[in-house]
NUNUVO-713660 format. One line per field, with one value per residue (C-alpha): residue number from 1; residue in one letter; y, x, z. Coordinates in Angstrom, 2 decimals, padded with zeros to 5 digits. Layout:
<atoms>
num	c(NUM:...);
residu	c(A:...);
Y	c(Y:...);
X	c(X:...);
Z	c(Z:...);
</atoms>
This chain:
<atoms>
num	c(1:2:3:4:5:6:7:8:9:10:11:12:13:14:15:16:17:18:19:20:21:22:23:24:25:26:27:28:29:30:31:32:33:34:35:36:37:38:39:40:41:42:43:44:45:46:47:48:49:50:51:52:53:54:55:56:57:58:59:60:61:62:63:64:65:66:67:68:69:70:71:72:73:74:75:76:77:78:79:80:81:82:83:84:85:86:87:88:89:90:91:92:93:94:95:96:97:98:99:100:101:102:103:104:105:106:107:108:109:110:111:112:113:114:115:116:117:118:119:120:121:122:123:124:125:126:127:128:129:130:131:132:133:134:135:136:137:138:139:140:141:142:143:144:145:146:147:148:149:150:151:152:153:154:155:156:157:158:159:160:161:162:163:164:165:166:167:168:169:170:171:172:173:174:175:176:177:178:179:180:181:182:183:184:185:186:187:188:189:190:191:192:193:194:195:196:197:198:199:200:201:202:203:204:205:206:207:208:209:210:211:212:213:214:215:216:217:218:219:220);
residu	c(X:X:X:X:X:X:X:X:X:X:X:X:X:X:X:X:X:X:X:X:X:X:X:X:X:X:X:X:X:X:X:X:X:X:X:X:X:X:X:X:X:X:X:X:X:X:X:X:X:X:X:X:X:X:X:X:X:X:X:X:X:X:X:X:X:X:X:X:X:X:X:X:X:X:X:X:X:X:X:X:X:X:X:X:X:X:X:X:X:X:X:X:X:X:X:X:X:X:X:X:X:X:X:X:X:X:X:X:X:X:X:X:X:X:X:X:X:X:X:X:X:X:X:X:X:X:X:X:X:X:X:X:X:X:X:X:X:X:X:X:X:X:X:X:X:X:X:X:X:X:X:X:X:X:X:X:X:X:X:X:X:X:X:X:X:X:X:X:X:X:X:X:X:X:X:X:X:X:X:X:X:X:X:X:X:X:X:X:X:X:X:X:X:X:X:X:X:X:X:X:X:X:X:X:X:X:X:X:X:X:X:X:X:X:X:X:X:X:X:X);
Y	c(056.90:060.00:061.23:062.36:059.07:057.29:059.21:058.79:055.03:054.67:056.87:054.96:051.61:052.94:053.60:050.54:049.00:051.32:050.51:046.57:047.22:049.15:046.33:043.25:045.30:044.51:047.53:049.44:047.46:049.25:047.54:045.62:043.88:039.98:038.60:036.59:033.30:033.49:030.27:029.13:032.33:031.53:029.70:032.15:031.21:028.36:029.86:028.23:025.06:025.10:023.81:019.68:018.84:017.45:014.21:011.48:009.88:006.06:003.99:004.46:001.81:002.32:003.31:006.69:007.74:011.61:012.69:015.68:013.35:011.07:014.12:015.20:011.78:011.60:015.12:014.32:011.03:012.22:016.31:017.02:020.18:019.45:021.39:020.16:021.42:022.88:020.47:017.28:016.17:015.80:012.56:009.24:005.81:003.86:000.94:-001.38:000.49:000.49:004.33:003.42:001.85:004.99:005.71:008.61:005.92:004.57:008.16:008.29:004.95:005.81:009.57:007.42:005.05:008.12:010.12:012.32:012.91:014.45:016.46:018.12:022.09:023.69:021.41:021.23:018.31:019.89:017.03:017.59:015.75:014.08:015.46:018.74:017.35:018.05:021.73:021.39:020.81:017.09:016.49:015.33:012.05:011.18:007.73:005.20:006.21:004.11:007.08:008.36:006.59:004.74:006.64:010.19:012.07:012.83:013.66:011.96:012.96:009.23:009.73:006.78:005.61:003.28:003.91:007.18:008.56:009.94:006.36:005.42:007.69:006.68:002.51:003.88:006.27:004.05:002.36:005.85:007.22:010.44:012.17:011.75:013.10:011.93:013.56:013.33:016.28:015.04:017.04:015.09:012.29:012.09:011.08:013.38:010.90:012.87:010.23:008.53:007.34:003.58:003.97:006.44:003.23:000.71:002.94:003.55:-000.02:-000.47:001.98:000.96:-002.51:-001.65:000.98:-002.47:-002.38:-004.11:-003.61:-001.61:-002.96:-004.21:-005.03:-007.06);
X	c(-060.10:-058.89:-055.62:-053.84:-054.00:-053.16:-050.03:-049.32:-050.09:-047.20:-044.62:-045.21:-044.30:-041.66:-040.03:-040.51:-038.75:-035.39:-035.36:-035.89:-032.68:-030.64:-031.17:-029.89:-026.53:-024.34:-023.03:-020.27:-019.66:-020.10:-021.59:-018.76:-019.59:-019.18:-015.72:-014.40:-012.63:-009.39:-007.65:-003.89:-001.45:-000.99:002.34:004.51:004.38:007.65:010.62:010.32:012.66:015.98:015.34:016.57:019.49:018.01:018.16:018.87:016.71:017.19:015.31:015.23:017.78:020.60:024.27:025.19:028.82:029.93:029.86:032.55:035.24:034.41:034.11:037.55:039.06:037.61:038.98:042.22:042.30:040.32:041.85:038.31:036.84:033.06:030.42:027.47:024.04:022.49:019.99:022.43:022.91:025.74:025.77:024.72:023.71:027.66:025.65:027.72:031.09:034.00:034.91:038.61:037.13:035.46:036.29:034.69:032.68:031.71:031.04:028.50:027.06:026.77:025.19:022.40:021.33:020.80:018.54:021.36:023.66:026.44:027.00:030.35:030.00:032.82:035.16:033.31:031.25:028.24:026.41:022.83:019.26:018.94:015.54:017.76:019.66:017.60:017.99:022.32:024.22:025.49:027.95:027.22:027.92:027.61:030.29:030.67:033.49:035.16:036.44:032.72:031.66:028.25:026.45:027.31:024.65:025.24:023.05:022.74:020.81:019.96:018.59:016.54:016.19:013.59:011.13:009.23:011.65:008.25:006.13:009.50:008.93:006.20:007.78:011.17:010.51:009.46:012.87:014.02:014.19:011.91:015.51:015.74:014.35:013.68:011.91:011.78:012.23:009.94:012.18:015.04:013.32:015.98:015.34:016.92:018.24:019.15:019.96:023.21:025.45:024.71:021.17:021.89:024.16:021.21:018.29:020.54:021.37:017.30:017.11:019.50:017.48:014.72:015.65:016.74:015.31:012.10:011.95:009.19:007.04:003.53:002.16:002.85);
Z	c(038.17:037.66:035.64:038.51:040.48:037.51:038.06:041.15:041.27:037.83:040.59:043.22:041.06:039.33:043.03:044.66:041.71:042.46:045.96:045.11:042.82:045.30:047.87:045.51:044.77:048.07:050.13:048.86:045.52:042.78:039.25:037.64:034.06:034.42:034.25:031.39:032.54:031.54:029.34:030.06:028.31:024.61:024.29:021.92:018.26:017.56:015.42:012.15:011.77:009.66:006.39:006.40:003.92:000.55:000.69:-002.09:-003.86:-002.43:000.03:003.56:005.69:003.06:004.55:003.16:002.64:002.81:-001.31:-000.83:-000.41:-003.18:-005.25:-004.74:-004.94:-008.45:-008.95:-008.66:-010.47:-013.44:-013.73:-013.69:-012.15:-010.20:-009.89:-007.93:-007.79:-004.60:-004.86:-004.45:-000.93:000.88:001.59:-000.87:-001.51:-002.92:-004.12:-003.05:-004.15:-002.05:-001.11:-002.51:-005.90:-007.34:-010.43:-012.62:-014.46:-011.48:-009.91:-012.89:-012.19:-008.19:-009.67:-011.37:-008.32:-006.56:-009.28:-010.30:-013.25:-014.32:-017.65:-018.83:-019.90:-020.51:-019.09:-015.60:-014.38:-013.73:-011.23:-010.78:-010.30:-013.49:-014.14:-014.95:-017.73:-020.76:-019.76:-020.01:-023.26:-023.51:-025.45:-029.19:-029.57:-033.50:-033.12:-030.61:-028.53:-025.80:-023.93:-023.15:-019.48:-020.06:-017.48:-019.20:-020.75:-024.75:-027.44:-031.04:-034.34:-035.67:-039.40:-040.92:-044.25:-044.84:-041.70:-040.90:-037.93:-036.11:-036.14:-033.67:-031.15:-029.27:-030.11:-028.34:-025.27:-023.23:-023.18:-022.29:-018.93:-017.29:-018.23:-021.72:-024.29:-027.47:-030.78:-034.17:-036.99:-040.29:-043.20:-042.32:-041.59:-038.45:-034.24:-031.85:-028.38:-025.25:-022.48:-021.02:-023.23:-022.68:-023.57:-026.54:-028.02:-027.51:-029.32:-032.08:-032.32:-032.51:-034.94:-037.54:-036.93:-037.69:-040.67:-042.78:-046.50:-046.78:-042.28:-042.26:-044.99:-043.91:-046.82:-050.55);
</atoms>
Protein backbone atom coordinates (compact mmCIF):
# COMPACT_ATOMS: atom_id res chain seq x y z
CA UNK A 1 0.00 0.00 0.00
CA UNK A 2 1.26 2.95 -1.03
CA UNK A 3 1.88 6.38 1.02
CA UNK A 4 -0.60 8.26 -0.70
CA UNK A 5 -3.55 5.89 -0.02
CA UNK A 6 -2.47 5.60 3.37
CA UNK A 7 -3.44 9.19 3.27
CA UNK A 8 -6.31 9.24 1.86
CA UNK A 9 -7.78 6.23 3.74
CA UNK A 10 -6.63 8.45 7.50
CA UNK A 11 -8.90 11.64 5.57
CA UNK A 12 -11.52 9.79 4.77
CA UNK A 13 -11.82 8.48 8.63
CA UNK A 14 -11.09 11.47 10.14
CA UNK A 15 -14.35 12.88 8.10
CA UNK A 16 -16.78 10.44 8.72
CA UNK A 17 -16.04 11.00 12.36
CA UNK A 18 -17.07 15.00 11.99
CA UNK A 19 -20.13 14.27 10.26
CA UNK A 20 -21.05 11.39 12.98
CA UNK A 21 -20.46 14.41 15.53
CA UNK A 22 -22.40 17.04 13.68
CA UNK A 23 -25.41 14.65 13.52
CA UNK A 24 -25.61 13.82 17.51
CA UNK A 25 -25.63 17.75 18.27
CA UNK A 26 -29.51 18.69 17.64
CA UNK A 27 -30.29 21.48 15.07
CA UNK A 28 -29.69 24.91 15.97
CA UNK A 29 -28.32 24.32 19.61
CA UNK A 30 -25.22 25.33 20.06
CA UNK A 31 -22.63 23.34 22.70
CA UNK A 32 -23.57 24.38 26.22
CA UNK A 33 -21.26 22.86 29.20
CA UNK A 34 -23.51 20.66 31.56
CA UNK A 35 -25.59 22.42 34.10
CA UNK A 36 -24.93 22.33 37.78
CA UNK A 37 -28.12 21.49 39.87
CA UNK A 38 -28.74 24.16 41.88
CA UNK A 39 -29.34 23.57 46.07
CA UNK A 40 -32.12 25.67 48.03
CA UNK A 41 -30.42 29.70 48.30
CA UNK A 42 -28.17 29.80 51.38
CA UNK A 43 -30.28 31.19 54.24
CA UNK A 44 -28.34 34.58 55.25
CA UNK A 45 -25.91 34.13 58.12
CA UNK A 46 -28.17 34.85 61.82
CA UNK A 47 -27.21 38.22 63.64
CA UNK A 48 -25.32 37.17 66.61
CA UNK A 49 -27.54 36.95 69.86
CA UNK A 50 -27.43 39.66 72.72
CA UNK A 51 -25.23 38.56 75.32
CA UNK A 52 -27.70 36.85 78.41
CA UNK A 53 -27.52 38.71 81.86
CA UNK A 54 -24.91 36.92 84.20
CA UNK A 55 -26.58 34.94 86.17
CA UNK A 56 -26.03 33.92 89.95
CA UNK A 57 -24.43 31.37 91.08
CA UNK A 58 -27.51 29.19 92.73
CA UNK A 59 -29.47 26.25 91.56
CA UNK A 60 -31.91 26.25 88.97
CA UNK A 61 -35.92 26.36 90.40
CA UNK A 62 -34.95 29.01 93.06
CA UNK A 63 -37.30 32.35 93.18
CA UNK A 64 -35.11 35.32 92.42
CA UNK A 65 -35.88 38.80 93.78
CA UNK A 66 -34.74 42.12 91.79
CA UNK A 67 -31.07 43.05 93.75
CA UNK A 68 -31.29 46.99 92.84
CA UNK A 69 -33.90 47.52 95.23
CA UNK A 70 -32.45 45.61 98.03
CA UNK A 71 -29.33 47.48 97.35
CA UNK A 72 -30.79 50.76 97.94
CA UNK A 73 -32.89 49.74 100.86
CA UNK A 74 -29.64 48.75 102.56
CA UNK A 75 -28.27 52.09 101.34
CA UNK A 76 -30.32 54.04 103.14
CA UNK A 77 -30.49 52.11 106.36
CA UNK A 78 -26.78 51.56 106.62
CA UNK A 79 -25.38 55.37 105.00
CA UNK A 80 -23.47 53.12 102.91
CA UNK A 81 -22.52 53.92 99.31
CA UNK A 82 -22.63 50.43 96.77
CA UNK A 83 -20.77 49.64 94.18
CA UNK A 84 -21.50 46.47 92.32
CA UNK A 85 -19.47 44.65 89.88
CA UNK A 86 -20.52 44.18 86.23
CA UNK A 87 -20.30 40.74 86.73
CA UNK A 88 -23.18 40.53 89.54
CA UNK A 89 -26.60 39.94 88.19
CA UNK A 90 -29.44 41.74 88.54
CA UNK A 91 -31.48 39.64 90.09
CA UNK A 92 -30.65 36.87 93.22
CA UNK A 93 -31.27 33.94 95.28
CA UNK A 94 -32.89 35.81 99.20
CA UNK A 95 -32.40 32.48 100.84
CA UNK A 96 -35.23 32.50 102.53
CA UNK A 97 -35.06 36.35 103.63
CA UNK A 98 -37.99 38.42 103.62
CA UNK A 99 -37.35 41.52 101.07
CA UNK A 100 -38.38 43.86 104.22
CA UNK A 101 -35.85 41.95 106.69
CA UNK A 102 -32.55 42.79 104.92
CA UNK A 103 -30.24 44.10 106.84
CA UNK A 104 -26.50 44.89 105.74
CA UNK A 105 -25.42 41.76 107.65
CA UNK A 106 -27.87 39.94 106.11
CA UNK A 107 -27.12 41.62 102.60
CA UNK A 108 -23.63 39.97 103.27
CA UNK A 109 -25.04 36.68 104.20
CA UNK A 110 -27.58 36.74 100.98
CA UNK A 111 -24.00 38.04 98.90
CA UNK A 112 -22.42 34.65 100.03
CA UNK A 113 -25.35 32.11 99.04
CA UNK A 114 -25.04 33.55 95.78
CA UNK A 115 -21.02 33.29 95.25
CA UNK A 116 -20.51 36.93 95.86
CA UNK A 117 -19.03 39.26 98.44
CA UNK A 118 -18.77 42.45 99.46
CA UNK A 119 -15.56 44.39 100.62
CA UNK A 120 -15.42 48.10 101.90
CA UNK A 121 -12.63 50.45 99.99
CA UNK A 122 -12.70 53.68 100.69
CA UNK A 123 -15.89 53.90 102.25
CA UNK A 124 -17.80 52.13 99.27
CA UNK A 125 -19.14 48.60 99.33
CA UNK A 126 -17.54 47.28 96.57
CA UNK A 127 -19.93 43.87 95.88
CA UNK A 128 -18.40 41.47 93.60
CA UNK A 129 -17.98 37.52 92.79
CA UNK A 130 -16.17 36.43 95.72
CA UNK A 131 -13.50 34.76 93.73
CA UNK A 132 -12.38 38.62 93.25
CA UNK A 133 -11.76 39.37 96.76
CA UNK A 134 -8.19 38.45 97.33
CA UNK A 135 -7.43 41.04 94.61
CA UNK A 136 -9.37 44.14 96.97
CA UNK A 137 -8.02 45.45 100.28
CA UNK A 138 -10.12 44.05 103.31
CA UNK A 139 -10.03 45.68 106.05
CA UNK A 140 -7.37 44.63 108.83
CA UNK A 141 -8.91 43.08 111.41
CA UNK A 142 -6.16 42.56 114.33
CA UNK A 143 -9.26 42.37 117.43
CA UNK A 144 -12.51 40.86 117.54
CA UNK A 145 -14.92 43.52 116.88
CA UNK A 146 -18.73 43.26 117.19
CA UNK A 147 -19.37 46.02 114.74
CA UNK A 148 -17.69 43.95 111.75
CA UNK A 149 -20.82 41.75 110.00
CA UNK A 150 -19.68 38.00 109.95
CA UNK A 151 -19.96 37.66 106.30
CA UNK A 152 -17.40 40.71 105.61
CA UNK A 153 -14.15 39.99 104.23
CA UNK A 154 -11.02 41.21 106.60
CA UNK A 155 -7.59 40.25 106.82
CA UNK A 156 -5.48 39.17 110.04
CA UNK A 157 -1.62 38.56 110.66
CA UNK A 158 -1.93 35.62 113.41
CA UNK A 159 1.76 35.14 114.88
CA UNK A 160 2.50 31.78 116.72
CA UNK A 161 4.67 30.99 119.42
CA UNK A 162 5.23 27.56 120.04
CA UNK A 163 4.24 25.86 116.51
CA UNK A 164 5.99 26.46 113.11
CA UNK A 165 3.26 28.99 111.46
CA UNK A 166 4.05 27.16 107.89
CA UNK A 167 3.39 23.24 109.14
CA UNK A 168 -0.45 25.04 109.67
CA UNK A 169 -1.08 25.89 106.40
CA UNK A 170 -1.74 23.03 104.57
CA UNK A 171 -3.72 21.62 108.39
CA UNK A 172 -5.99 24.96 107.95
CA UNK A 173 -6.94 25.78 104.22
CA UNK A 174 -9.03 23.41 103.79
CA UNK A 175 -11.39 24.93 106.36
CA UNK A 176 -11.00 27.99 104.17
CA UNK A 177 -13.01 28.77 101.25
CA UNK A 178 -11.75 28.98 97.17
CA UNK A 179 -11.87 32.91 98.36
CA UNK A 180 -9.50 33.05 100.97
CA UNK A 181 -6.29 33.03 101.16
CA UNK A 182 -4.09 31.99 103.60
CA UNK A 183 -0.02 31.90 103.93
CA UNK A 184 2.52 31.90 106.18
CA UNK A 185 5.82 34.33 106.38
CA UNK A 186 8.82 32.01 108.22
CA UNK A 187 10.94 35.20 109.89
CA UNK A 188 8.07 36.07 111.83
CA UNK A 189 7.00 32.91 112.29
CA UNK A 190 3.32 34.60 111.62
CA UNK A 191 -0.08 33.17 109.25
CA UNK A 192 -1.56 35.69 107.01
CA UNK A 193 -5.95 34.87 106.91
CA UNK A 194 -7.85 36.62 104.11
CA UNK A 195 -11.54 35.35 104.33
CA UNK A 196 -14.91 36.64 105.92
CA UNK A 197 -14.79 37.74 109.10
CA UNK A 198 -16.60 34.72 110.72
CA UNK A 199 -14.13 32.33 109.43
CA UNK A 200 -11.06 34.67 110.14
CA UNK A 201 -12.43 34.45 114.10
CA UNK A 202 -12.64 30.54 113.98
CA UNK A 203 -8.91 29.86 112.43
CA UNK A 204 -7.55 32.16 114.86
CA UNK A 205 -9.38 30.52 117.59
CA UNK A 206 -7.59 27.14 116.12
CA UNK A 207 -4.53 28.73 116.09
CA UNK A 208 -4.09 30.08 119.48
CA UNK A 209 -5.24 26.27 120.29
CA UNK A 210 -3.01 24.76 118.99
CA UNK A 211 0.05 27.36 119.72
CA UNK A 212 -0.42 26.13 123.69
CA UNK A 213 3.12 25.35 125.37
CA UNK A 214 3.99 21.81 125.14
CA UNK A 215 0.85 21.71 121.87
CA UNK A 216 3.00 20.88 119.37
CA UNK A 217 5.45 18.55 120.96
CA UNK A 218 5.65 15.00 119.43
CA UNK A 219 8.11 13.63 121.17
CA UNK A 220 9.72 13.10 125.13
Amino acid sequence: MTIAKIRSLCFAACLAAMVTGARAQAPGQPNQPPQVQQGPPAAAPAQAAPAAAPQPAVLPGHPLVPLQPLIDRVARDSKKQFLLDGRVPPEIYLAGVRQEDVTYPLLLAILRANGFGAVEVDGRVNVMPDTLMRFFAPQIGQNDDSRIAPDQYVTRVVATTNIEAPMLVPILRPMLSQAAHLAALPPTNSLIIMDRYANVQRITAIVKSLDQPGASKHKE
